[in-house]
C-alpha positions in Angstrom: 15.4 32.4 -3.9 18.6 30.1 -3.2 16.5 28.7 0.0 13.6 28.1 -2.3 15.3 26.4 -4.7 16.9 24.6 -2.0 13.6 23.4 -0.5 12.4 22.1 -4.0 15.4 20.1 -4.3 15.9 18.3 -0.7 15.6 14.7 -1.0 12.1 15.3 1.1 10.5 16.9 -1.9 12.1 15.0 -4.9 10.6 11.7 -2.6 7.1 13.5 -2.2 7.1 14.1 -5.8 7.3 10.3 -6.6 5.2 9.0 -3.8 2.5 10.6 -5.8 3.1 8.9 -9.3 3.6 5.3 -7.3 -0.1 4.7 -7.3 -0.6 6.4 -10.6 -0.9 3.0 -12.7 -3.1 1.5 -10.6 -5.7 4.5 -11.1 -5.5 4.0 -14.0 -6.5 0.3 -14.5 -9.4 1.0 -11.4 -11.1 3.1 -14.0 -10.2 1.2 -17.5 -8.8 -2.1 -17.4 -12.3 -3.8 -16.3 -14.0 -1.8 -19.2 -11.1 -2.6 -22.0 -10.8 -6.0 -20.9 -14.6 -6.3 -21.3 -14.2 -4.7 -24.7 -11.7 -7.5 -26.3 -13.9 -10.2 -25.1 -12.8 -11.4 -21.6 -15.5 -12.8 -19.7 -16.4 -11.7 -15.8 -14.3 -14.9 -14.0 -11.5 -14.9 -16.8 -11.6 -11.0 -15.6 -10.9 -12.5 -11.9 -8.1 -14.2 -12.6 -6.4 -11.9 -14.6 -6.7 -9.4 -11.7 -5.7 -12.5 -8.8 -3.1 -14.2 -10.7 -0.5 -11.3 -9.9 -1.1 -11.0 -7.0 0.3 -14.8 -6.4 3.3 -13.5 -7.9 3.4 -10.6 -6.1 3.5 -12.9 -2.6 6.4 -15.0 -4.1 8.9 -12.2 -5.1 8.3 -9.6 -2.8 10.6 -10.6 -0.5 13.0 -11.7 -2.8 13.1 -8.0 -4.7 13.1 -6.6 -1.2 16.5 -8.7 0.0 18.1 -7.2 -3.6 17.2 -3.8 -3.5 18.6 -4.0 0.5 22.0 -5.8 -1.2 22.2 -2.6 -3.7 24.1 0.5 -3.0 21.5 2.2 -2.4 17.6 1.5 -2.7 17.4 4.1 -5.0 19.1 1.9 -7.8 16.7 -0.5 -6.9 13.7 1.6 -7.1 15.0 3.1 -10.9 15.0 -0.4 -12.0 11.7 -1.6 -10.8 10.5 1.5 -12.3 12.0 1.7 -16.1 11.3 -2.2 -16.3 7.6 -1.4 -15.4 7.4 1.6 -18.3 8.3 -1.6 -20.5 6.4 -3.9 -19.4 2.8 -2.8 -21.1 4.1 -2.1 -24.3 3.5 -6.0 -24.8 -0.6 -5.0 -24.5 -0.5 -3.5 -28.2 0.0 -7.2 -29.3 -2.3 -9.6 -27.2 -6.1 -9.4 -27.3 -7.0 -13.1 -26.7 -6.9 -14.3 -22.9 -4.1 -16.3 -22.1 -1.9 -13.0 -24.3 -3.3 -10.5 -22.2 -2.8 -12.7 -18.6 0.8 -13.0 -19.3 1.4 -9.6 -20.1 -1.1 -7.9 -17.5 0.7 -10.3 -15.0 4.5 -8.7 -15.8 2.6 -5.1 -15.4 0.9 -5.7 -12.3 3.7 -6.9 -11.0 6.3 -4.8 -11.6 4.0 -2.2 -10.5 3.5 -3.5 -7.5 7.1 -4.2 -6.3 7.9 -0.7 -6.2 5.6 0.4 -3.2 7.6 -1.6 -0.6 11.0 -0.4 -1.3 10.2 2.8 -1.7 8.6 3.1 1.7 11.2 1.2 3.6 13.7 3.9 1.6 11.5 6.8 2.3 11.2 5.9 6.7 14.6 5.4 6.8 15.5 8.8 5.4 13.1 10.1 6.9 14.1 9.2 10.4 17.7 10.0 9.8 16.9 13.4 8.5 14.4 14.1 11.4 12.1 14.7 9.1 7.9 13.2 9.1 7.3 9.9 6.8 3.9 10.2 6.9 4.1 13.6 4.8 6.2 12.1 2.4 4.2 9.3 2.3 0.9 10.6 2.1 1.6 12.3 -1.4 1.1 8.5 -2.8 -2.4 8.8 -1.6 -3.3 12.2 -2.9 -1.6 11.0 -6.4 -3.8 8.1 -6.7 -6.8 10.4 -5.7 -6.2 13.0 -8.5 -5.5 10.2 -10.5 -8.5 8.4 -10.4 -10.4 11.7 -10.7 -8.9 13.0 -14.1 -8.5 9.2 -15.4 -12.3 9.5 -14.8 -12.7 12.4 -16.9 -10.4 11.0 -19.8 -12.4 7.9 -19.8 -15.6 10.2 -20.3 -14.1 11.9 -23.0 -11.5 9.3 -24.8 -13.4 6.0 -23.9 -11.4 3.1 -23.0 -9.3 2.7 -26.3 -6.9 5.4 -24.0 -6.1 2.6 -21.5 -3.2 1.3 -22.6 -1.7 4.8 -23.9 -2.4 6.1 -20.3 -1.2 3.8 -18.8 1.9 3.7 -20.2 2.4 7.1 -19.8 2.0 7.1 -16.2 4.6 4.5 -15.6 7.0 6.3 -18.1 6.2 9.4 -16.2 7.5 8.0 -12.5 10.4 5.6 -14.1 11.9 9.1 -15.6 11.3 10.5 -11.6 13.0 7.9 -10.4 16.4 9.4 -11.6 15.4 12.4 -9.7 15.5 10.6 -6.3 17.9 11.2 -4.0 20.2 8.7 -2.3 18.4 7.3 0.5 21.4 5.7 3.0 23.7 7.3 4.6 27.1 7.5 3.5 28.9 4.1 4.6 31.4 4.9 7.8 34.7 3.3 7.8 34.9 1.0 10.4 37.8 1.0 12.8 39.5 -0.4 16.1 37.5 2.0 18.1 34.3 2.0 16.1 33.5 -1.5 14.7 31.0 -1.3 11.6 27.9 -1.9 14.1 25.7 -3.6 11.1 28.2 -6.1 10.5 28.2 -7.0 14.2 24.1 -7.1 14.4 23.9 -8.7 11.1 21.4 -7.9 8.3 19.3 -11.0 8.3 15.7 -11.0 8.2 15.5 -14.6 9.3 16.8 -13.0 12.7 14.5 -10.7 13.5 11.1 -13.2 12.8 10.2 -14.1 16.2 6.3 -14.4 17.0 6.2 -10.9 18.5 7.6 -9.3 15.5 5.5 -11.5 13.1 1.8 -10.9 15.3 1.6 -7.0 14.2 2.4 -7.7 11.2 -0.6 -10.5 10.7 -2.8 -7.9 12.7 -2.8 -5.1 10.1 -2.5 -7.5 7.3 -5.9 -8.9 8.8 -7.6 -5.5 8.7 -6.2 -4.1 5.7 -8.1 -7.5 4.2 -11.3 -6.2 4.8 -10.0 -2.9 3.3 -9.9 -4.5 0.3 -12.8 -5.4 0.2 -14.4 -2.0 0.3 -12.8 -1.8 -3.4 -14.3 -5.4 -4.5 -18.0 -5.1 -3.1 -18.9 -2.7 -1.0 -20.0 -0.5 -3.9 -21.8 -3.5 -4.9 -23.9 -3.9 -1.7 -24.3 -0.1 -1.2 -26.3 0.0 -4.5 -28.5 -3.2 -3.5 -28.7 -1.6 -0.1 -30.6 1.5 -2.0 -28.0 4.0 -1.6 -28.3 6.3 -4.3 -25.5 6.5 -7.2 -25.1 10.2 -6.6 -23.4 9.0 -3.1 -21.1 6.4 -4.1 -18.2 8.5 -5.6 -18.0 10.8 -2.1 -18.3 7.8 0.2 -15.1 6.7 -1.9 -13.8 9.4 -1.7 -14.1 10.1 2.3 -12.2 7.1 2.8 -9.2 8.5 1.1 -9.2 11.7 2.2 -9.3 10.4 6.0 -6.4 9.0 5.0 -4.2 11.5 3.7 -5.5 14.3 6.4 -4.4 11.5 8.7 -1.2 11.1 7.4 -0.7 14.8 7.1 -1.7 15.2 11.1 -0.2 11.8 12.7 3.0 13.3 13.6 1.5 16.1 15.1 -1.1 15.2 17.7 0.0 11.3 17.5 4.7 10.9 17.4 4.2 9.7 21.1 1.8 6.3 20.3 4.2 3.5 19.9 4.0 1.8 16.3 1.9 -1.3 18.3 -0.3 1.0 19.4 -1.1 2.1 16.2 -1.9 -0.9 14.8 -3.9 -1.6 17.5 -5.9 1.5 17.0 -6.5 0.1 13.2 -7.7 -3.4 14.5 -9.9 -1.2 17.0 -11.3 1.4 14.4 -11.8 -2.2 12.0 -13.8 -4.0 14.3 -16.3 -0.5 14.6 -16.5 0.1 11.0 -17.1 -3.1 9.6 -19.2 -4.3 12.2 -21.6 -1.4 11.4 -21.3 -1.9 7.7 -22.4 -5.4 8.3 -25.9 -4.0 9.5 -26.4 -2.1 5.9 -26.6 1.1 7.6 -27.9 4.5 6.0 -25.8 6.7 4.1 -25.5 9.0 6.9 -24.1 6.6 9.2 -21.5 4.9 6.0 -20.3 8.5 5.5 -19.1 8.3 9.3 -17.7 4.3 9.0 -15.8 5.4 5.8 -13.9 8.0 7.9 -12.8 5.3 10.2 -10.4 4.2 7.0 -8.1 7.2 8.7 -7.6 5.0 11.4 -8.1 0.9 9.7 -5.9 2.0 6.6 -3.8 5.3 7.3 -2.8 5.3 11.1 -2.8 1.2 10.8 -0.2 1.3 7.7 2.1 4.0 9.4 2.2 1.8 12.6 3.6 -1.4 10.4 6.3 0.9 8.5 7.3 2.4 11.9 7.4 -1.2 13.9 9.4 -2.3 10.9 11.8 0.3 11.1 12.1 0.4 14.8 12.9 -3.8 15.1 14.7 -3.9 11.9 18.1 -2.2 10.4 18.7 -1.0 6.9 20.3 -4.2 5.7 17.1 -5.5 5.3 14.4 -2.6 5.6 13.2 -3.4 2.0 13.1 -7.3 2.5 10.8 -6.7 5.9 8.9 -4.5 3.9 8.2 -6.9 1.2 7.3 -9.4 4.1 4.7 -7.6 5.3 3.4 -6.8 1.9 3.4 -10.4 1.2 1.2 -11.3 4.2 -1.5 -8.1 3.5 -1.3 -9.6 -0.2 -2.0 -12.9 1.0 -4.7 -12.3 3.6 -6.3 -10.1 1.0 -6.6 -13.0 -1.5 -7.7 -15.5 1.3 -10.5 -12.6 2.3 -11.5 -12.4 -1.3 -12.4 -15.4 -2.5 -14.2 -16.2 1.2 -16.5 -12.6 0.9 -17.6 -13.5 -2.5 -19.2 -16.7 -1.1 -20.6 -14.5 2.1 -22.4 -11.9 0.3 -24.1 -14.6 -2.1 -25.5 -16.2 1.3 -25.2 -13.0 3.7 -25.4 -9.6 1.2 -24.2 -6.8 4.1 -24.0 -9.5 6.5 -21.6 -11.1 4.9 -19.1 -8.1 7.0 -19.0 -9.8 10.4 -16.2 -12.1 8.6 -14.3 -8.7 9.1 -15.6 -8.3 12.9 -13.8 -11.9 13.3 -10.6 -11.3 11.8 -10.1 -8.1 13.2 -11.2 -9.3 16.8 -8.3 -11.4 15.8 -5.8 -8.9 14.9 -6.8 -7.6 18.1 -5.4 -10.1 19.7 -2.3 -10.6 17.8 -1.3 -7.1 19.3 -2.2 -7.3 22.7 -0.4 -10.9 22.9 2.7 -9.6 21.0 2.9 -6.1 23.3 2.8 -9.0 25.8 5.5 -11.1 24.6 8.3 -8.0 24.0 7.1 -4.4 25.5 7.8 -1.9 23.6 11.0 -0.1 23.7 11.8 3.2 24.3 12.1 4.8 20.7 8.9 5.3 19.3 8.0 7.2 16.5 10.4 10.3 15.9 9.5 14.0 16.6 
């Protein structure tokens, strides 16, 4: 029994069990904020912005919340905060239902939410790694969270229609601020520096300015490049399946493949994959990209989407563990969150860019409109290859 109880408690477990309610908010407004916002009023493009305008926000503080939480303690102060003041946040939704009301206070919930996936990750591969144990475990529990999420959010919508939104969501947010007190301390205990051992981060320094060079940056615009066009699966791909004729009865499992691809390859990766370099992994992403969107931009069959969505193991899952791994590899913890937050800031932004472009594509294109993602992820192939080029990698790759 003591060794159970032990197991439930190691800082692996209390992570795992927050990883899952990170995404938690965000399944719920995929299922009801489109409907409740709908419901008060809010036309379809007024609907756009609401949903783009944190996003800008997002790209300009990201890296600032980053550099913080890497000048705290310990992240885990940093994550508690982000956390309790995004519980608060949506309380402000009982009291708007006109547009400009509901932009600014959807814009403080969006993103709050959203600042607390990149310093949680950088916290969670830096444990990780010191504790020899696999990120990609604790990591994939975000996935499976937003998964049963979206599933039983489904079902609530079914049965207490979208007047449950903001309740729900609310609850979700209190749910993983009050688990963020359970988290454990993610940095090591701070050695005392003497004559004969110099504090080593003071000597390398903690600056993220240092470590932006053109190799470092070119992975980094790679998987933001293909994670674009993963986005866009969200934003029209359901759109173009139905006027492609695929049945409705298909759209929730081809959804649903994607994501589980993802977490089986998260669950696996360290298994068959700890001795691919973090590059390399990226460069698989780009690779598996160019395939599956290049095939989805021929509006194939069901039977040949079901395979394509599968490949979002490889263009989302294996891509994403390669840029927290590359990060954590060139990078030291004095500013793990801020590198984080950069990369975030450039998927954020190349997903806005790709956007606002595929909306004009499909109106002249429809399915064709997905060779814009055969370009950009020829591109990110590139960005690899020429940065493996600049700086091979080094020996340390992922750990086992």
């Amino acid at each position: 029994m003591p060794s159970v109880l032990s197991r439930l408690g190691s800082p692996e477990t209390r992570t795992s069990v927050y990883q899952f309610t990170v995404y938690l908010p965000g399944a719920v407004a995929t299922v009801f904020l489109g409907i409740w916002l709908s419901q008060h009023g809010v036309p379809a493009d007024q609907i756009g912005i609401i949903n783009a305008l944190p996003m800008l926000g997002l790209l300009l503080l990201n890296m600032i919340v980053g550099r913080l939480a890497d000048r705290a303690d310990d992240w885990r102060t940093a994550i508690i905060i982000i956390s309790v003041a995004s519980a608060l946040a949506p309380i402000g939704l009982y009291f708007v239902s006109e547009f400009w009301g509901i932009l600014l206070i959807w814009s403080l919930c969006s993103i709050s939410n959203g600042l607390v996936p990149p310093v949680i990750d950088a916290a969670t591969v830096r444990m990780a790694r010191r504790n020899g144990t696999d990120f990609g475990a604790i990591r994939v529990w975000a996935t499976v969270g937003y998964v049963v999420g979206v599933a039983g959010i489904g079902v609530a919508l079914t049965e207490w229609g979208s007047g449950s939104f903001i309740i729900l969501y609310i609850l979700m947010t209190v749910v993983r601020a009050l688990l963020g007190f359970w988290l454990p301390r993610f940095r090591a205990p701070k050695a005392k520096a003497t004559l004969a051992e110099p504090d080593l981060q003071a000597v390398t320094g903690t600056r993220l300015r240092d470590s932006l060079k053109l190799w470092f940056i070119l992975p980094l615009v790679a998987f933001a490049l293909v994670n674009s066009s993963n986005a866009l699966i969200g934003a029209f791909a359901v759109l173009l399946w139905n006027q492609g004729g695929i049945a409705d009865v298909y759209i929730g499992p081809l959804l649903a493949a994607s994501a589980a691809a993802e977490a089986l390859a998260m669950f696996l990766w360290r298994r068959f994959g700890g001795k691919i370099t973090a590059r390399n992994m990226i460069l698989a992403a780009a690779i598996a990209g160019l395939i599956r969107f290049t095939v989805m931009a021929f509006d194939p069959p069901v039977e040949v989407l079901f395979f394509v969505q599968m490949l979002h193991a490889f263009s989302f899952g294996i891509g994403y563990l390669g840029v927290v791994h590359f990060i954590a590899n060139w990078t030291n913890e004095g500013n793990a969150a801020e590198a984080q937050g950069f990369a975030t800031m450039l998927q954020q932004g190349a997903s806005m860019l790709a956007l606002v472009a595929f909306g004009f594509l499909v109106e002249m294109f429809g399915a064709g409109a997905f060779f814009y993602s055969t370009l950009t992820s020829s591109i990110a192939i590139v960005c690899v290859l020429l940065s493996l080029k600049l700086r091979p990698p080094k020996d340390a790759v992922l750990p086992r």
